[in-house]
Backbone as a chain_set.jsonl record, in Angstrom:
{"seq": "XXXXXXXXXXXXXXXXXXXXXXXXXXXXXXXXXXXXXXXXXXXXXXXXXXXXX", "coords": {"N": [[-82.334, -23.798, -23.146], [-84.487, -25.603, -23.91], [-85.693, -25.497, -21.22], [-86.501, -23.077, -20.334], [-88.49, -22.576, -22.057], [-90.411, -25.15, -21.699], [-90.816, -23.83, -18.739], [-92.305, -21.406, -19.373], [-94.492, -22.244, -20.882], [-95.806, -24.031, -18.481], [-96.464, -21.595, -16.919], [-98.406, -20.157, -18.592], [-100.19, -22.564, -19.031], [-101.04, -22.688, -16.41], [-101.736, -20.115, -15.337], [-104.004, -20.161, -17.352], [-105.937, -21.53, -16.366], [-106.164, -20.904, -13.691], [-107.541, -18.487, -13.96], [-110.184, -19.483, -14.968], [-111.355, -20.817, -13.12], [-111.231, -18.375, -11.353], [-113.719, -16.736, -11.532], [-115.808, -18.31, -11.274], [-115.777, -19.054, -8.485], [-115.877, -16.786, -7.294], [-118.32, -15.998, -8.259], [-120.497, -18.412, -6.761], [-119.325, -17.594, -3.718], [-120.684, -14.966, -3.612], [-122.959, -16.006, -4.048], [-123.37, -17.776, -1.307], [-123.001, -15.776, 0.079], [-125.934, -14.21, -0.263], [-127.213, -16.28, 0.454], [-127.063, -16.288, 2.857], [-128.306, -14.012, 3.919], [-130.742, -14.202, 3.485], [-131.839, -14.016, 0.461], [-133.261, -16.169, -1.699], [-132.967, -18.373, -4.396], [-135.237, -18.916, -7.08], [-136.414, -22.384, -9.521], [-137.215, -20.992, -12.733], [-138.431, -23.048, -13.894], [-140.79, -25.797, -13.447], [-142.426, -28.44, -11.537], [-144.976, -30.065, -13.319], [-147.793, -31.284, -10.959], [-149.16, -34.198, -10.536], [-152.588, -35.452, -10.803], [-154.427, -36.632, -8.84], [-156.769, -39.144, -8.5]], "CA": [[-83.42, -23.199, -23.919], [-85.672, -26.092, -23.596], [-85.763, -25.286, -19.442], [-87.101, -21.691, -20.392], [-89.753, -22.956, -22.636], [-90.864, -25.247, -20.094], [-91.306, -22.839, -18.03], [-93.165, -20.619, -20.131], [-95.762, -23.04, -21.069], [-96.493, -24.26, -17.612], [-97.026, -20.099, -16.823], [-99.289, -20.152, -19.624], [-101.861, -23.03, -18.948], [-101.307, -22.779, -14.666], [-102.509, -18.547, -15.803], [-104.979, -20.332, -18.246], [-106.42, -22.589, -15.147], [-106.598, -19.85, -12.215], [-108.576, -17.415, -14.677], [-111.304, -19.806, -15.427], [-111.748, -20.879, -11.88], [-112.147, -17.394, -10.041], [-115.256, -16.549, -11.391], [-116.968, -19.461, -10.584], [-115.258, -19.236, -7.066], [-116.108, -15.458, -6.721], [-120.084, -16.746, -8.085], [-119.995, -19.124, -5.571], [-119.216, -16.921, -2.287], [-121.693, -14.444, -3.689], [-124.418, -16.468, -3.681], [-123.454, -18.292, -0.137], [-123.983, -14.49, 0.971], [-126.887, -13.75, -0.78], [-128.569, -17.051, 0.823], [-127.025, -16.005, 4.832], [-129.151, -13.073, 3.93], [-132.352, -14.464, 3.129], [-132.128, -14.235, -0.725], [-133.697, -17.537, -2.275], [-133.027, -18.577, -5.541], [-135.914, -20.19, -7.268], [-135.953, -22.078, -10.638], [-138.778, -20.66, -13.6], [-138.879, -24.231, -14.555], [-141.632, -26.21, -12.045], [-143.02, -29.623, -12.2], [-146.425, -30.471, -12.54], [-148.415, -32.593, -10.161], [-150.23, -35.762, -11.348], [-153.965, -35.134, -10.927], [-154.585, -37.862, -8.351], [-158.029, -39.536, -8.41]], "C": [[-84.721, -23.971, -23.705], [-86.19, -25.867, -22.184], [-86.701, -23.985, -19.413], [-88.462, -22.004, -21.179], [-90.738, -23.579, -22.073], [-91.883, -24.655, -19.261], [-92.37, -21.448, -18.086], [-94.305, -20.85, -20.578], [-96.321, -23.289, -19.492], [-96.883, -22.916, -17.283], [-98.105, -20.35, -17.283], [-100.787, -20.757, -18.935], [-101.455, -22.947, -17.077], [-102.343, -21.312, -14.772], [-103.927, -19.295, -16.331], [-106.312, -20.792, -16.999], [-107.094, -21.73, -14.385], [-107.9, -19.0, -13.257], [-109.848, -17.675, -14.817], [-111.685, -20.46, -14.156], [-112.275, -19.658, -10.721], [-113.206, -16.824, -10.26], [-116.135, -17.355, -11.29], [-116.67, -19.289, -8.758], [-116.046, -17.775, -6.488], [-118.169, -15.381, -6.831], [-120.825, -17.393, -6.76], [-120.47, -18.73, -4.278], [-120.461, -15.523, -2.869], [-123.103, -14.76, -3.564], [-124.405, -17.195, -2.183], [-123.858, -17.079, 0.64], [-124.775, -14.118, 0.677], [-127.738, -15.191, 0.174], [-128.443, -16.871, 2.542], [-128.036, -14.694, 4.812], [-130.249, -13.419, 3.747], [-132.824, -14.864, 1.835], [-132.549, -16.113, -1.048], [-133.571, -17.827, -3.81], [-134.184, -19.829, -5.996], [-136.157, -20.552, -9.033], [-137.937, -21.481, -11.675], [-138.987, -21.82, -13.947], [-140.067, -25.488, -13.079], [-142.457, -26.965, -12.612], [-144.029, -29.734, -12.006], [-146.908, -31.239, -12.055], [-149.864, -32.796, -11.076], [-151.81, -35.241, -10.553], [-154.191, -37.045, -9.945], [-156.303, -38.169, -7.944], [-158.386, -40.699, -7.112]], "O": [[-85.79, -23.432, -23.419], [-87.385, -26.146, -22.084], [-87.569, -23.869, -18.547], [-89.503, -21.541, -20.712], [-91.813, -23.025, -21.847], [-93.093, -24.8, -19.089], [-92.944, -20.785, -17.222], [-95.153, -19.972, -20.733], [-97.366, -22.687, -19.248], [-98.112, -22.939, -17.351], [-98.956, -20.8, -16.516], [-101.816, -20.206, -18.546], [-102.308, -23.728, -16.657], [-103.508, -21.344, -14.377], [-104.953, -19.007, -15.715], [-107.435, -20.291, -16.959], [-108.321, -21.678, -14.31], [-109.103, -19.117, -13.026], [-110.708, -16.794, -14.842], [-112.878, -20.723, -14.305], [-113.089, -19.704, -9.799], [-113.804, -16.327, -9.306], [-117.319, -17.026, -11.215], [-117.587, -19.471, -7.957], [-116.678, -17.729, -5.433], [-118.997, -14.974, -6.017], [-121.576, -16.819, -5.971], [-121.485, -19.137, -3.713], [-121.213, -15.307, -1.919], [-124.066, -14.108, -3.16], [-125.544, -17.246, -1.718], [-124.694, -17.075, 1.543], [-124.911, -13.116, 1.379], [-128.9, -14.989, 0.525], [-129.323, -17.169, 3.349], [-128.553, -14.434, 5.898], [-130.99, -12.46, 3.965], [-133.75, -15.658, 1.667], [-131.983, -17.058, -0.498], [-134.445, -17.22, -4.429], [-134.226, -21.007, -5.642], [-136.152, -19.639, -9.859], [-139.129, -21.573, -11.382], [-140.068, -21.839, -14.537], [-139.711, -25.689, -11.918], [-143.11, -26.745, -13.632], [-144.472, -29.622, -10.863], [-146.64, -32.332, -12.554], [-150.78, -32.257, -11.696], [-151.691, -34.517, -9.565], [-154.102, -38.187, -10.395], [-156.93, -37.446, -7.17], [-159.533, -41.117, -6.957]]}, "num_chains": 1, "name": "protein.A"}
């Protein structure tokens, strides 16, 4: 009984694991083809330059 339980838990969090990894993975390869295409990601945040005298 304990052998089946076990086994039922590791299912569980190995399932829990894969699930929360393929959308970062599938993110990921979407954007590696979005940048062989040309796309650019740029951020809205942009630093300002020092005022040099």
């Amino acid at each position: 009984m304990n052998k089946n339980l076990l086994l039922a838990l590791a299912a569980v969090v190995s399932s829990a694991v894969l699930s929360s990894c393929l959308p970062l993975a599938a993110g990921a390869a979407a954007g590696y083809v979005a940048h062989k295409e040309g796309y650019r990601v740029q951020s809205p945040i942009k630093k300002e330059k020092k005022d040099e005298d």
